[in-house]
C-alpha positions in Angstrom: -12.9 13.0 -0.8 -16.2 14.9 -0.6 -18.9 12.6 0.6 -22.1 12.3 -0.7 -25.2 14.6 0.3 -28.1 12.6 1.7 -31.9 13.6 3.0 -31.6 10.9 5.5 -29.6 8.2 6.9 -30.8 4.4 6.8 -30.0 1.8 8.5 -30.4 -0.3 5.8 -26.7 -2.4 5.3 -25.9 -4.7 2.8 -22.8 -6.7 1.2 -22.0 -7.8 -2.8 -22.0 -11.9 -3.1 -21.6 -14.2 -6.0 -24.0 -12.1 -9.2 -25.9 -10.7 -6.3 -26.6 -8.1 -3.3 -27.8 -9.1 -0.1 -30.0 -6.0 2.1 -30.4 -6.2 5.6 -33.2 -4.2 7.1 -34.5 -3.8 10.2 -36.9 -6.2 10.1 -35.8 -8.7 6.7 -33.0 -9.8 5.1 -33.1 -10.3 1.3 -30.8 -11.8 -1.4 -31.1 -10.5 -5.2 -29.5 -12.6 -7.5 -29.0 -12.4 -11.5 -29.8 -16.1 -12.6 -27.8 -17.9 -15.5 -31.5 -17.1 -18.0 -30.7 -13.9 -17.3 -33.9 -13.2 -14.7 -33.3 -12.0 -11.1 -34.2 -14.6 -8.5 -34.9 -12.5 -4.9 -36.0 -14.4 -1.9 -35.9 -13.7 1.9 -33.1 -15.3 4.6 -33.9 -16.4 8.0 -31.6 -14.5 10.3 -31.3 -14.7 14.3 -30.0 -11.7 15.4 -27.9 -11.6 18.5 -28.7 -8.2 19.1 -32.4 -8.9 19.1 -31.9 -12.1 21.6 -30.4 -10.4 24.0 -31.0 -6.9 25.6 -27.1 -6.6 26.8 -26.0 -7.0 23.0 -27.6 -3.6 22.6 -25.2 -1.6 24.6 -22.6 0.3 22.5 -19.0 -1.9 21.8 -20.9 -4.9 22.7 -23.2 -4.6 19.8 -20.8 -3.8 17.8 -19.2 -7.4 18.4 -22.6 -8.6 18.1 -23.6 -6.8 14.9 -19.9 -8.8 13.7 -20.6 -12.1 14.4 -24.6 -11.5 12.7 -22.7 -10.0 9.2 -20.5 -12.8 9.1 -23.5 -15.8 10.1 -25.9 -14.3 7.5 -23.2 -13.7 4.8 -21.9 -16.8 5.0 -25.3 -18.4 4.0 -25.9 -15.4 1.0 -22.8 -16.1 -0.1 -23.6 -20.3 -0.2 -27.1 -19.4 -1.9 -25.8 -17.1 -4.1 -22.9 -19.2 -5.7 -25.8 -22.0 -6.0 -28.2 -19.9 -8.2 -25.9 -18.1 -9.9 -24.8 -21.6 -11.4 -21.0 -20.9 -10.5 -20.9 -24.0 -8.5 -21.7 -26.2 -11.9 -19.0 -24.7 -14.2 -16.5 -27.3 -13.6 -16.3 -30.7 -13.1 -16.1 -31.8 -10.0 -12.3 -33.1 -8.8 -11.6 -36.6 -6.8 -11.4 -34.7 -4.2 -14.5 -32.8 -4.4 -16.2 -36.6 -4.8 -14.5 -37.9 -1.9 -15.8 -35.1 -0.2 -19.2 -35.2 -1.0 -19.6 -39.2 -0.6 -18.0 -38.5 3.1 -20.1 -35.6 4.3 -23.2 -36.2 1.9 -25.8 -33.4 2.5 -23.6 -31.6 5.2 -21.2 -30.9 2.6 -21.5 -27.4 2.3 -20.9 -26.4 6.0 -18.0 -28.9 6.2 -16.8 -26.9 3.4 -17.5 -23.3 4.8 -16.4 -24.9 8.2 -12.9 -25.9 6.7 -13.0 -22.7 4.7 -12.8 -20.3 8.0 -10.6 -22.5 10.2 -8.3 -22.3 7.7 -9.6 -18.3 6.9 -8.7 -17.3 10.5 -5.4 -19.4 11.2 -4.2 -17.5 7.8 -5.5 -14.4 9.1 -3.6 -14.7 12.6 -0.5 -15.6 11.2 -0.5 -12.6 8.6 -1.7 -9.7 10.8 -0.8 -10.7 14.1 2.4 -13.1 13.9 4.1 -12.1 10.8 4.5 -8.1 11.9 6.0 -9.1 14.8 8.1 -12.1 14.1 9.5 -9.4 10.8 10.4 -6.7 13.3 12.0 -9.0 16.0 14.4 -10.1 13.0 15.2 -6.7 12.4 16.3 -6.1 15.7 18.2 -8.6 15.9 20.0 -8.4 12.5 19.9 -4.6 11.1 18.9 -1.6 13.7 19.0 -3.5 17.4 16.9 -1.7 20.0 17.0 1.3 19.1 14.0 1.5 17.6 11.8 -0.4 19.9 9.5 2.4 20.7 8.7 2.0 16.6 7.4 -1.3 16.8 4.0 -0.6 16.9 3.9 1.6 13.7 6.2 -1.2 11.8 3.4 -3.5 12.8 0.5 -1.5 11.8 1.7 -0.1 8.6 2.8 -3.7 7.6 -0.7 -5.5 8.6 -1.9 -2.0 6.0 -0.3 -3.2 3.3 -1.0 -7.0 3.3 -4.6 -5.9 3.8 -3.6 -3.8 0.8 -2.0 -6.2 -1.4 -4.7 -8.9 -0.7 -7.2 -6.5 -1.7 -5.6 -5.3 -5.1 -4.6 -8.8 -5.8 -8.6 -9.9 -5.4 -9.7 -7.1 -7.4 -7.8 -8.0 -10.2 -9.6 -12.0 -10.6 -12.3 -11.5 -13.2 -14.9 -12.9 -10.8 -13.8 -10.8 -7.8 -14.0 -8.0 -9.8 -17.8 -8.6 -10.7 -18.5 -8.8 -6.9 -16.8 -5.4 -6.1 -19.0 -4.1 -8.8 -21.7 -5.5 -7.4 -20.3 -3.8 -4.1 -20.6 -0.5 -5.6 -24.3 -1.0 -7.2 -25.1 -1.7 -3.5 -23.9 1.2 -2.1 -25.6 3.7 -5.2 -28.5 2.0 -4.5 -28.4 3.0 -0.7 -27.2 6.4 -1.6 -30.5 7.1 -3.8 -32.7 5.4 -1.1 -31.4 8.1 1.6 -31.8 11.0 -1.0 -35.4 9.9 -1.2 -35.8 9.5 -5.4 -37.5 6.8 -6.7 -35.2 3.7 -7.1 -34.7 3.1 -10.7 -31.7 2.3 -12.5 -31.5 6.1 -14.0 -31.6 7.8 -10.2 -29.2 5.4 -8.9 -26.7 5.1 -11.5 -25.9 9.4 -10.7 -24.4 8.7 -7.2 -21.2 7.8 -5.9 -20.1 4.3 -4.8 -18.0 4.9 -2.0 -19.9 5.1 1.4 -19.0 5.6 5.3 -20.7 2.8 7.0 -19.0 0.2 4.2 -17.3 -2.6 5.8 -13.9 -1.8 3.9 -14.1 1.2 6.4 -14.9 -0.8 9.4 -11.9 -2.9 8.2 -9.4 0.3 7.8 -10.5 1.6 11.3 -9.8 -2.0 12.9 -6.2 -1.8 11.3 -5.7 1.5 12.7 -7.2 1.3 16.0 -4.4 -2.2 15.8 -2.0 0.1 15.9 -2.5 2.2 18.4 -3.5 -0.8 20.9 0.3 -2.3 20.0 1.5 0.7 21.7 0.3 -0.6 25.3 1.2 -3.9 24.4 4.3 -5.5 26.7 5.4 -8.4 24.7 7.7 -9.0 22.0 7.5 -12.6 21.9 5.3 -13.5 18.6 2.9 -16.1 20.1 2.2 -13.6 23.0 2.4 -10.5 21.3 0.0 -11.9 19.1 -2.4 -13.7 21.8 -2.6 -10.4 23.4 -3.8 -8.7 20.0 -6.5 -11.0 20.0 -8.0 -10.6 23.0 -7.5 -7.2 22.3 -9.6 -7.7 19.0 -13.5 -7.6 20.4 -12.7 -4.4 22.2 -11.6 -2.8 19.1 -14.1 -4.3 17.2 -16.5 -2.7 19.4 -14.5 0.5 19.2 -14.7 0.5 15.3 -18.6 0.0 15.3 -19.1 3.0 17.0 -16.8 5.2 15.0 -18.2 4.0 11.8 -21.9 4.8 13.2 -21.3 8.3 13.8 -19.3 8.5 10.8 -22.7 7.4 8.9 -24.9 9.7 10.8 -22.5 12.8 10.7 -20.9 14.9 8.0 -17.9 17.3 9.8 -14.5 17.6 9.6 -13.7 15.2 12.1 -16.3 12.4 10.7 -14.4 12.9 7.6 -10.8 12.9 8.6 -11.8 9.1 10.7 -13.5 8.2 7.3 -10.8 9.5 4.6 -8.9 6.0 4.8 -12.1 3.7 4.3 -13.1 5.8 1.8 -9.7 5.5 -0.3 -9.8 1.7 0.0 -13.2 1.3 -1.3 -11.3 3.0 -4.6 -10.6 -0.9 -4.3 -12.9 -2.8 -2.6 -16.2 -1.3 -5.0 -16.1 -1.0 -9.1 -18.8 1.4 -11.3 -21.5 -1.1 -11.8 -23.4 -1.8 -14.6 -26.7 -1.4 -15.0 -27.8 -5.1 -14.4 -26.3 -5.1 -11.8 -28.0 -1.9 -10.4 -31.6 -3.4 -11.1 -30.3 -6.5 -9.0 -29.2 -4.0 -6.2 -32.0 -2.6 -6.3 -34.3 -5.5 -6.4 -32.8 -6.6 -2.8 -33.5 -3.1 -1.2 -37.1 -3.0 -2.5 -37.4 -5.8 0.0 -36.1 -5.2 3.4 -37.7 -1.0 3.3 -40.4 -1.1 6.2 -43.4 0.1 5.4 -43.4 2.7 8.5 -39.8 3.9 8.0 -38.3 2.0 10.8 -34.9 2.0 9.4 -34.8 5.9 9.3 -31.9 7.4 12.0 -31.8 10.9 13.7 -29.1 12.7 12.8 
């Protein structure tokens, strides 16, 4: 997939929420969001960097853990704002359940929710990727090819944890709603696209670029699945619970790992950048839709707001 030609690289990042973008700068983080009357409400979000509170957080793999643990912090609180504005939260009547709810944790609703929502998020996620691949293959040795084909457990793993992460993604992309955040998804990336070619950022100029870009998060993703599988290689156990303790504590490191190789992805266009990109790049045939052009001025809207005046976010090649 040829990638797209750019004047210079930002280090302006963003992610798609509920009718909305969310832009992180170096120095602000905004939230752009297409109101039920139509308008677009933007507004700023307080966010406490790790990186910025401490200096060892700076250092390449641990900032990449860092930089992890910020996404998820501030997206979790653009995604909350977001689904409030954009009025999704008042479509339905509430349940018994969702009354119970509310008269037990009153105002601290929300973040029991959200804290439910990724307790439950990451025990689905470690049973999936981590459990499932290996509880599958230790069934197969025992029932169809035996040991012969231990040395292949790592692959079977891998390629298995790729196609859940697959499945889950075509499955998503094919809800109505999901599908109007992916679009949203791509809008954000043309929007960054036009910003790093330097034209003027208007609907017209953005809509011409591509919406698949190296530093996306679908890529970071893809890169964690593969650098999975080559960590299950060095791996000992074939016990599920330890097999898949051992990938955890394996995870930080790789996330570290991935940072890095999505960075110089971003800063450099070669043959090698682009062979370690190629599979982040095919998923976001997924994870991003062609926007349209509300959804653009929205994207846009967001960026307008976190560009430094004295272009701070601007990276060396």
């Amino acid at each position: 997939m040829a990638r797209e030609k750019t004047k210079m690289i930002t280090s302006i990042g963003g992610q798609a929420v509920m009718e909305g973008v969310m832009m992180q700068g170096p120095f602000k983080t905004a939230l752009s969001v297409r109101l039920p009357d139509n308008t677009v409400s933007t507004e700023q979000i307080a966010a406490k960097r790790l990186r910025g509170r401490y200096k060892i957080l700076q250092l390449p793999i641990l900032r990449g853990v860092a930089g992890f643990i910020d996404s998820l912090s501030v997206g979790y609180k653009a995604l909350s704002i977001s689904a409030e504005k954009s009025g999704l939260e008042d479509d339905e009547e509430p349940s018994k359940f969702d009354q119970w709810m509310e008269r037990v944790f009153g105002d601290k609703l929300m973040n029991a929710v959200m804290a439910i929502s990724a307790v439950l998020g990451v025990l689905i996620a470690v049973g999936l990727f981590f459990w499932l691949p290996t509880w599958l293959f230790n069934l197969g040795e025992s029932h169809l090819w035996g040991t012969e084909l231990a040395s292949w457990r790592a692959v079977f793993e891998g390629f298995l944890r790729i196609f859940i992460f697959i499945g889950y993604i075509a499955f998503c992309a094919s809800l109505p709603d999901i599908k109007r955040v992916f679009q949203y998804h791509g809008a954000e990336h043309k929007t960054i696209f036009c910003y790093e070619n330097e034209q003027e950022l208007t609907v017209e100029n953005v809509r011409r670029y591509k919406r698949f870009h190296p530093r996306c998060g679908t890529s970071f993703m893809v890169i964690m699945l593969l650098l999975g599988m080559i960590a299950g290689f060095f791996i000992p156990f074939t016990n599920p619970f330890l097999r898949s303790i051992a990938k955890i504590l394996c995870v930080p490191l790789l996330m570290g790992i991935g940072y890095e190789l999505i960075r110089i992805c971003g800063r450099y266009d070669n043959i090698v950048t682009r062979i370690i990109s190629a599979p982040g790049m095919w998923m976001q045939r997924l994870t991003t839709k062609e926007p349209d052009d509300s959804m653009i001025e929205v994207a846009i809207s967001a960026l307008k707001e976190v560009i430094p005046e004295n272009g701070e976010d601007r990276i060396v090649r």
